[in-house]
Structure formats: C-alpha cells, structure tokens
C-alpha positions in Angstrom: 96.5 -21.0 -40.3 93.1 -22.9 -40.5 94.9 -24.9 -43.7 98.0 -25.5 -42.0 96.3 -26.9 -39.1 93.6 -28.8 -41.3 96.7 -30.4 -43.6 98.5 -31.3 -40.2 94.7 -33.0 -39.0 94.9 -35.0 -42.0 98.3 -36.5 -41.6 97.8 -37.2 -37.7 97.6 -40.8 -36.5 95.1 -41.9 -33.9 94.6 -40.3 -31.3 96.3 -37.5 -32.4 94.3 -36.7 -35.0 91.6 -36.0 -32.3 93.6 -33.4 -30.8 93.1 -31.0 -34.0 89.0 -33.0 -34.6 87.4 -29.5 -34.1 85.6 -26.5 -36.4 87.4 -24.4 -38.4 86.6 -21.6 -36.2 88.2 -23.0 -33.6 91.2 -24.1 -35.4 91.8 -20.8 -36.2 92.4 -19.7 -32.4 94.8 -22.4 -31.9 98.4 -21.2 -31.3 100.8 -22.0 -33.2 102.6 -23.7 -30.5 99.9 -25.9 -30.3 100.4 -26.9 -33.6 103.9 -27.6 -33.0 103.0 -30.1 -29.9 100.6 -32.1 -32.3 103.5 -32.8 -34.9 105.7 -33.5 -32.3 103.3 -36.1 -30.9 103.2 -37.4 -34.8 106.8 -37.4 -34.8 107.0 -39.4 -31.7 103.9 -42.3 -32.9 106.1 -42.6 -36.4 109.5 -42.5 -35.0 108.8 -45.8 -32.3 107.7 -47.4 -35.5 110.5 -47.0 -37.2 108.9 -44.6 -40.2 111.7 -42.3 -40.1 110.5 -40.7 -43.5 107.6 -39.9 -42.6 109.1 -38.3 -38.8 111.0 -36.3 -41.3 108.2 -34.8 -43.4 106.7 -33.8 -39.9 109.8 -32.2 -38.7 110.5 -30.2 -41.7 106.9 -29.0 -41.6 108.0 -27.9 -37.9 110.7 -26.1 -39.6 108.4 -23.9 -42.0 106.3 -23.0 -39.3 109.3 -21.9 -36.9 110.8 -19.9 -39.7 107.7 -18.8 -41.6 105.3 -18.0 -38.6 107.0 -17.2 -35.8 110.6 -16.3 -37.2 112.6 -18.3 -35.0 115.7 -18.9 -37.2 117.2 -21.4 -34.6 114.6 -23.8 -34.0 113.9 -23.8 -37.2 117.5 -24.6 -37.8 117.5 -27.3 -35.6 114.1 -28.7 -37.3 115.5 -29.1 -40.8 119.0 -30.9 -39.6 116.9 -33.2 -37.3 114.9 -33.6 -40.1 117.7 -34.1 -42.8 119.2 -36.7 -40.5 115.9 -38.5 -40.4 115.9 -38.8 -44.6 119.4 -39.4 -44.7 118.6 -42.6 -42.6 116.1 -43.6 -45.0 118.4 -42.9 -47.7 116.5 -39.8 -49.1 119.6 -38.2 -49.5 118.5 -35.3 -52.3 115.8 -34.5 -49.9 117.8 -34.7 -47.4 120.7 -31.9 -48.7 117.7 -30.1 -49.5 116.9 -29.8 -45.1 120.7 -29.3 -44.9 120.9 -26.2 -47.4 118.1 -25.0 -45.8 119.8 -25.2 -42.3 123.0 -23.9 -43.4 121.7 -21.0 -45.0 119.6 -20.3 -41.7 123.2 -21.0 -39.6 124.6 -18.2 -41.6 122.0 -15.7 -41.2 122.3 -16.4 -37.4 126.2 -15.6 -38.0 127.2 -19.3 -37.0 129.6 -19.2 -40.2 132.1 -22.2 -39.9 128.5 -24.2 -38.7 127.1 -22.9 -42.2 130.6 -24.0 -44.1 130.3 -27.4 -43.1 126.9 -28.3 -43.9 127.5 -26.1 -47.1 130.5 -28.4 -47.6 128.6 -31.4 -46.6 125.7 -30.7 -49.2 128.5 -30.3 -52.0 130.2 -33.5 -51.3 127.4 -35.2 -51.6 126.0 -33.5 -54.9 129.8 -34.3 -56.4 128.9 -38.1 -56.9 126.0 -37.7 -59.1 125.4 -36.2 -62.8 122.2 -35.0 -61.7 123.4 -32.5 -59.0 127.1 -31.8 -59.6 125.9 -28.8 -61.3 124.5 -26.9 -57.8 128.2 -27.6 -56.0 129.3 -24.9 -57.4 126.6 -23.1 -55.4 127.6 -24.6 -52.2 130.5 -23.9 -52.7 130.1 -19.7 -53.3 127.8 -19.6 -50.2 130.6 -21.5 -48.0 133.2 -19.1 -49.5 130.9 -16.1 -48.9 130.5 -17.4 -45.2 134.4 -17.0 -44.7 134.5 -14.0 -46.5 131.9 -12.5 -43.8 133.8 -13.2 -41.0 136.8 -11.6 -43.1 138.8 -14.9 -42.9 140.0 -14.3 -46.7 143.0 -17.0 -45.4 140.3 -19.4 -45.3 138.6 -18.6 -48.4 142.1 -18.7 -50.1 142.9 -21.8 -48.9 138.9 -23.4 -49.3 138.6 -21.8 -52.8 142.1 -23.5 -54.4 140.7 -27.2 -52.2 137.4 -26.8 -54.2 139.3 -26.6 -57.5 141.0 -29.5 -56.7 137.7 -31.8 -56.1 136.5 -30.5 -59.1 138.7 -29.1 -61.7 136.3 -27.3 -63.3 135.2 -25.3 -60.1 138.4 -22.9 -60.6 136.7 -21.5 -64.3 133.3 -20.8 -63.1 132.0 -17.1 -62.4 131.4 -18.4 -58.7 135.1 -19.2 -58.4 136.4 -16.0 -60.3 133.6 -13.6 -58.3 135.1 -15.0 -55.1 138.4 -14.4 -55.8 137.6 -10.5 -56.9 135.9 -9.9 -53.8 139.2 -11.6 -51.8 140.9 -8.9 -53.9 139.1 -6.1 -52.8 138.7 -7.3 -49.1 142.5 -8.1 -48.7 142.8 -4.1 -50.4 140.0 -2.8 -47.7 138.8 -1.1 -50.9 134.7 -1.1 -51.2 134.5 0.5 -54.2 136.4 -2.3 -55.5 133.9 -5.0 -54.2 131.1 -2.8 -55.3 132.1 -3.4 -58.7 132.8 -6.7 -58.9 129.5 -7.9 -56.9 127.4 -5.5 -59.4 129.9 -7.6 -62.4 128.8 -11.0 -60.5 124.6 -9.6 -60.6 124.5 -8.4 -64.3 124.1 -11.8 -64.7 123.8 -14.0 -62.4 120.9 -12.1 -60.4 121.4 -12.1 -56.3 119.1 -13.7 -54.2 117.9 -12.4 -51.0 120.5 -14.4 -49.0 123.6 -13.9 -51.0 122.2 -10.1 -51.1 122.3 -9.9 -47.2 125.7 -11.8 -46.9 127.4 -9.3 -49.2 126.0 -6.7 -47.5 127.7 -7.8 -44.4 130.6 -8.4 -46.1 131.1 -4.9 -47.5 129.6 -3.1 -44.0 133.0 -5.4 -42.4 135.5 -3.4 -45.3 133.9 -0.1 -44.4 134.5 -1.3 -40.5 138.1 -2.0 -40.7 139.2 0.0 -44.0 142.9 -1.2 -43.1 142.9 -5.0 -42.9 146.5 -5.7 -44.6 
C-alpha cells in the first residue's frame, strides 16, 4: 500500500500532490478509498486540460485497485471502459482494447454475457485491421463464444461462430473454432461427459487460464442443471 500510494504521490499535480505529502507511516493508514479520491482529483486537473491519456493512465490505475484491493468487479469494470474510452480518444487504440479485454472479461465473470460479447467483439474488430494483432482475434472470439455458450444460447454461438468465419476465413480451421463447435456438440446432447472430453482435448495443449477455467466450469455445472436441453 505505502508504494501504491507513494507512485500515485509522484504522478499528482499541484495541489494534489499535497494531499498524499505525508510519512510513510502515515501513508500506510490511509484507506484505500482515499487513494481512489486523490486519482480522481488527478483525473479531474488532466481531464479540463484536455490530457485525456494521461486521465486514462489514472483511471486504469483506479481499475487495479478496485479489482485487486477491494475486489469490486464492477467498479473496476466501469474504470477500465472509462478508461479505454479515454485512450481511444487519444488514439491509443492497442492500449485501449487492452482496458476493453480487461472489462469484458470482468462483464463476464459478473454474468453480464451479451455486455462481455460485445466488447469481446469490439476488441476483435479492431485487432482484424492490423498484422500485428490479427493473431489474438481468434481469442476474442473463443471467449465471446464461451459467453453464449454460458448462458446455453448454443443458437447464438451457432450463428456467431459461422459470422466469425466469414470475417476471417481462417477462423473456421483454428482449434478455438473446432473446440467451440465440440462443446456446442455436447451441450446441444446435454451430455457432460462429452464436454469433459473435449475441453481436456482443447487443455492438452492449449493450457486454460483461470478465466476460461471458471467459464467452463459454468458451462458444464448449466449441462448437469438441465441434462435435457433438446
């Protein structure tokens, strides 16, 4: 805490930066809260100045401390879109998808799933016009699918899944594409043993993260739930 508040000190304009002017010790104590009203009085100085960038790098520090401090999924959500809007305007658009994959992953882990889809799908479209990051849509693209596939909306995925392949024709070929279209499979059959096997398929190699790890989870616990979804 006493870094965090010490890096946020550094960063303040005048007369912020008095706000946070005091020992270590003391900095310690302060709430994190507290810490939250001095960035947002950053936020505030940069934003009447038009330094939109640097509002940006403020809110998305908000972000980290909502989610990693205090656990509060949805302002933390609401931090890193503000924030990805901010970079957006100042044309930092890689660090801007970067706020908005953070924000739909946080969207889906507070079950807001078609909220998650579009920023997924948002992300994607932007990463399709560039050599550089045309490679991650395929990404975006499996964690949108795996949001429909967790409300069991396989018409959806169906339907998303065969669009994707048509704004890139090389999406439909991918283990991403083919891993989807198992667990549709098994799903549509209410068969988990089924989806068992094709997710443990999918993670011999590709290895799951935490996020995809918890959204399959769901998905599976929503087969066992309804066992007869045809």
């Amino acid at each position: 805490m006493v870094e965090r508040c010490e890096s946020v000190q550094a960063r303040l304009p005048r007369p912020c930066a008095a706000v946070l002017s005091l020992p270590p010790t003391v900095l310690n104590r302060l709430t994190l809260t507290v810490a939250v009203q001095a960035l947002t009085q950053t936020i505030t100085h940069f934003t009447q100045g038009g330094r939109f960038r640097q509002a940006a790098d403020r809110e998305k520090e908000i972000a980290q401390i909502y989610l990693q401090e205090q656990h509060d999924l949805r302002r933390a959500c609401e931090s890193y879109e503000r924030a990805g809007d901010w970079y957006a305007q100042e044309d930092a658009i890689a660090t801007a998808n970067a706020c908005f994959k953070d924000a739909a992953d946080l969207h889906a882990d507070l079950e807001e799933y078609p909220a998650a889809i579009a920023r997924y799908e948002q992300v994607a479209d932007h990463s399709l016009g560039s050599a550089l990051t045309k490679y991650s849509v395929k990404e975006y693209w499996l964690r949108a699918l795996l949001c429909c596939l967790a409300m069991q909306d396989t018409v959806t995925a169906k339907r998303n899944l065969s669009r994707y392949g048509t704004l890139d024709t090389t999406f439909s070929s991918t283990r991403e594409a083919k891993f989807i279209g198992a667990l549709v499979e098994a799903v549509e059959a209410g068969d988990p043993e089924m989806y068992t096997g094709a997710v443990v398929e999918f993670d011999q190699v590709t290895k799951l993260d935490n996020w995809k790890t918890a959204i399959l989870l769901k998905i599976k616990k929503g087969i066992q739930d309804e066992p007869t979804l045809l």
